[in-house]
N, C-alpha and C positions, 0 to 999 in steps of 0.2 A: 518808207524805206524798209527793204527785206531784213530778218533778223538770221544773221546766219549760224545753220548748224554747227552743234561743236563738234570737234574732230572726232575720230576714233579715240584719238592717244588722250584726249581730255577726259572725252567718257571712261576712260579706264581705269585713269588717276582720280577719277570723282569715285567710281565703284572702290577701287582698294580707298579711297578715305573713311567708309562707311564701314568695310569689315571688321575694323576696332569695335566700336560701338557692337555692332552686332552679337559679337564674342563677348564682351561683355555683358550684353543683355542675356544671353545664355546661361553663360557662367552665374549671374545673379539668380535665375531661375533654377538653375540645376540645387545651389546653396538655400534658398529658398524653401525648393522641394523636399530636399535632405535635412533642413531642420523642422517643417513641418510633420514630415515622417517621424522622426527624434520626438519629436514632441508627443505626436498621438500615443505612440509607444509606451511613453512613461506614462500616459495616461489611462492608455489600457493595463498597464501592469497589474494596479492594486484592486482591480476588477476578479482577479482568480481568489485570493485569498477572502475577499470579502464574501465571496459567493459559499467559500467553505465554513467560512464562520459559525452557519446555524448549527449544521452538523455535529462540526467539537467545540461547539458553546460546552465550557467549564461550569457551567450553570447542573449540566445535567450530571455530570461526575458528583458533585459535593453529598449527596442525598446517602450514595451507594458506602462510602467510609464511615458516616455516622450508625449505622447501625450497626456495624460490629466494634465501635467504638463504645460505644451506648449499652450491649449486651455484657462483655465481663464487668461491668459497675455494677448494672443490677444482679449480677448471679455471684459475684465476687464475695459480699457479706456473708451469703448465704455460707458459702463454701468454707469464707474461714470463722462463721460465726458458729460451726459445730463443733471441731478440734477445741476453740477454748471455752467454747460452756460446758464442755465435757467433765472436768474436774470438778466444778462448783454443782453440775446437776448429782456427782455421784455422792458431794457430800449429803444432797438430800437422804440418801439410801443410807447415811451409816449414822444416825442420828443415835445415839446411846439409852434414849427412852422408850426406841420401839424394839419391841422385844417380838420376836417370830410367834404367832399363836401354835397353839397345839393341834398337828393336822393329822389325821384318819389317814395313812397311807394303805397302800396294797401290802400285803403280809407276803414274803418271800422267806423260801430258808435259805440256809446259809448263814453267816456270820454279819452280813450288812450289805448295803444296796447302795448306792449314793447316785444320782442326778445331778450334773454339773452345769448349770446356765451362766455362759458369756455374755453377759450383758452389752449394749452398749458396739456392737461391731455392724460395720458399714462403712470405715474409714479407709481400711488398708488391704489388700486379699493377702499381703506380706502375711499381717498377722493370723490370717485363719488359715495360712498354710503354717505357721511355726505350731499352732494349736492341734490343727491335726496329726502331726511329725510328731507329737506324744503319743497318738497311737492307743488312744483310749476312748468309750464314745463321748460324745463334748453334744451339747446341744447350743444353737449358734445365734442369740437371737439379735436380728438387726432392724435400725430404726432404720424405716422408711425417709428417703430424702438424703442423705450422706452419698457422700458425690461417689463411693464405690456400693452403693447397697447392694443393686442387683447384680454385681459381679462376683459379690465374696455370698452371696445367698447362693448362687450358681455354682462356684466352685465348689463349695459344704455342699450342696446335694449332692451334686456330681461325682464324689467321692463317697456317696453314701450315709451321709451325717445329720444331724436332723435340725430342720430349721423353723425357727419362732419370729413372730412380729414383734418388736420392741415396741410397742405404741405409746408414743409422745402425750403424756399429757398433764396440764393442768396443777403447777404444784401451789401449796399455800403460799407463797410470798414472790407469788408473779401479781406486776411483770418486775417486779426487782429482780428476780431469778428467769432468766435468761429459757426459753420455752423454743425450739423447732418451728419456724413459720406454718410446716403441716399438723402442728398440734391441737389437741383437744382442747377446748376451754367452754367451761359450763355454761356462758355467755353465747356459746352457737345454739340455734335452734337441730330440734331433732333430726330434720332431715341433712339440713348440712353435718353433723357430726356423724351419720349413717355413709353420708356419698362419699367423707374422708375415709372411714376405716374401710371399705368396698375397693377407696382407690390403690391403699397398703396394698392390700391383698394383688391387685394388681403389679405393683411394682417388685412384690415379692412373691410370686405365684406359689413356690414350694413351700410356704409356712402351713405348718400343719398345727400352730397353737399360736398363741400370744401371752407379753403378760407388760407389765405396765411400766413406761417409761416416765419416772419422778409421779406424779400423777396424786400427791397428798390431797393436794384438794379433791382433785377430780373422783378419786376414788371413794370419796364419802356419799357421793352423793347418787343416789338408787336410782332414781330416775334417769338420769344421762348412762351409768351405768349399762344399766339394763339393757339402752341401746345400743352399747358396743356387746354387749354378750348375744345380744338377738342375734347380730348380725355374724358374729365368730358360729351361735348354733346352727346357722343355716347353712356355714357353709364346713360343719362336720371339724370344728377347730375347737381345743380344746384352750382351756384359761389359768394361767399361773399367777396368783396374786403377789407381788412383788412386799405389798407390805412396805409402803414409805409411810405411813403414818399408821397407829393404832386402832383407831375407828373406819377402817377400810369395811369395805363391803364387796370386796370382788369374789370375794372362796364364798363366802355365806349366799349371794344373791346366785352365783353359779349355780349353788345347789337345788335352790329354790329353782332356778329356771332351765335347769335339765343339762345346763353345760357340765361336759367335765369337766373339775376345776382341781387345784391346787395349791401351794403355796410356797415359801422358801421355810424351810424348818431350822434354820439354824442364823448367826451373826452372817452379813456380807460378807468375805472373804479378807476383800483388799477393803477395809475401814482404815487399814494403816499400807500406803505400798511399800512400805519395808519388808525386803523378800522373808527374815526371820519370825515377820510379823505373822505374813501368808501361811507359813509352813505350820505354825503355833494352830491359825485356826482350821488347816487344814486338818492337821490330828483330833482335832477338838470336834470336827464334822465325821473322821472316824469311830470317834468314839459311841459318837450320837448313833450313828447307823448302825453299829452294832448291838447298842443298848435296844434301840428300836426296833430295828430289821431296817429301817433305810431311811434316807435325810435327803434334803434339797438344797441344794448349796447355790449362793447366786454370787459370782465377779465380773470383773471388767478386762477388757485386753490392754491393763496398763505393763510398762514393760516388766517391773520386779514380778507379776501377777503371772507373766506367762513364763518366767523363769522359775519361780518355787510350783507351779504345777508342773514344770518338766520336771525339774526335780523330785517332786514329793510324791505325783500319782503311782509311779513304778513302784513305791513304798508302798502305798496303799493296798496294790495288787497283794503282793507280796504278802498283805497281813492277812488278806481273804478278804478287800473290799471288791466288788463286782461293779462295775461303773455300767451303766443306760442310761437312757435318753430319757430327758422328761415326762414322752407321753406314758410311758412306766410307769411313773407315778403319778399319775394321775386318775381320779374317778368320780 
């Protein structure tokens, strides 16, 4: 038996039965595609940042801080370890048992000559501009290493003023007594105590002498000596022996080795910095120049020190002292 076809109108209502489904299978796909989409996305996201990663790795920044972290520690000591050995090295100089030798000056007339050496300067340019505003000539001598050396050696020339190495060295009761890391000590061999004083000279080009910073021990002894005078000979500097201890040999070995030398001819100034104290031995270094025809006088830029030399030099003029520069006296 035949099977017969279904109508138009069945096939119709068969096709709209199937459009549901259809729409739905769609819509599933479309929802589907749009969270698979969603999804890769997030997955590509964290692809950009990782890829920048290498670049500002924090790894490579950490290196670049420590070393100027690391720098004012090591230079830090240094800086404030000269302001406070400054008083305890000066007591080296006013010891009450060394007494100034008797030194050969140049013969001047007139009524007296005096030579004034500021010890001790490279700290402040403050203070070697209050010292020149006296207006008298001041010889300036500065330790090498002091966190303003070459700006107050610079300004003192530049004004015309004459300038000395203060060179560090070597006292009897180091290392309890506190010594400049660029200092001398009889324990360097020759050449390193040569390549130090060459490097002063560097760092202070205008010194046109030196004379000895604390230096008790160091100064007794000829041999190391000698090497620093070699080297001041060669380069046409002359030597002022400071005199912190008795048995020094820097004026005597000078003589012997052709340097022109020196000495302080009279008490340290500031032994006491009580400004009445300064003025007492300021007069007392008057007197001496004029019994003699001229004296050498050594102080410090402590503050009472630089206020009784304002005070007192313009005195001095006045009595007929004639102030110059150390190389004056010297021969």
């Amino acid at each position: 038996m035949q099977k017969s076809k279904p109508s138009p109108r069945n096939r119709r209502k068969n096709g709209s039965s199937k459009r549901p489904f259809i729409y739905l299978l769609v819509t599933l796909i479309l929802i589907v595609s749009v969270l698979y989409l969603l999804d890769y996305r997030k997955k590509k996201a964290p692809e950009k940042p990782t890829a920048k990663a290498p670049v500002t790795a924090p790894e490579k920044a950490v290196p670049s801080p420590k070393k100027p972290h690391l720098l004012p520690k090591k230079e830090k000591p240094a800086i404030k370890e000269l302001p406070v050995t400054r008083k305890p090295e000066h007591k080296q100089y006013t010891s009450p048992a060394i007494t100034p030798p008797t030194v050969h000056l140049p013969k001047f007339t007139g009524t007296g000559v005096v030579a004034i050496i500021i010890d001790d300067m490279g700290s402040s340019v403050s203070e070697v501009r209050e010292l020149m505003n006296i207006g008298v000539p001041l010889t300036f001598s500065v330790i090498p290493g002091l966190q303003q050396a070459r700006e107050v050696a610079t300004v003192a020339h530049a004004n015309g003023y004459e300038v000395m190495l203060h060179i560090p060295m070597e006292p009897q009761d180091y290392p309890q007594r506190r010594l400049e890391r660029n200092g001398l000590l009889l324990s360097y061999g020759d050449k390193e105590i040569e390549t130090r004083v060459r490097g002063f000279m560097n760092v202070i080009p205008h010194a046109v002498g030196a004379n000895n910073h604390m230096g008790s021990r160091f100064t007794e002894d000829r041999a190391k000596m000698s090497i620093v005078l070699r080297v001041l000979r060669e380069n046409g500097m002359f030597f002022i022996d400071s005199v912190t201890t008795p048995k020094s040999v820097g004026l005597a070995l000078s003589r012997e080795m052709g340097v022109r030398a020196s000495a302080r001819t009279a008490p340290f100034l500031d032994n006491s910095e009580d400004v009445s104290a300064i003025k007492v031995q300021l007069k007392s270094l008057t007197k001496l120049a004029m019994k003699k025809g001229s004296a050498v006088g050594i102080c410090h830029p402590h503050r009472g020190t630089i206020r009784a030399l304002t005070e007192e030099l313009p005195i001095m003029q006045q009595k007929g002292i004639r102030f110059v520069y150390a190389s004056k006296l010297v021969q």
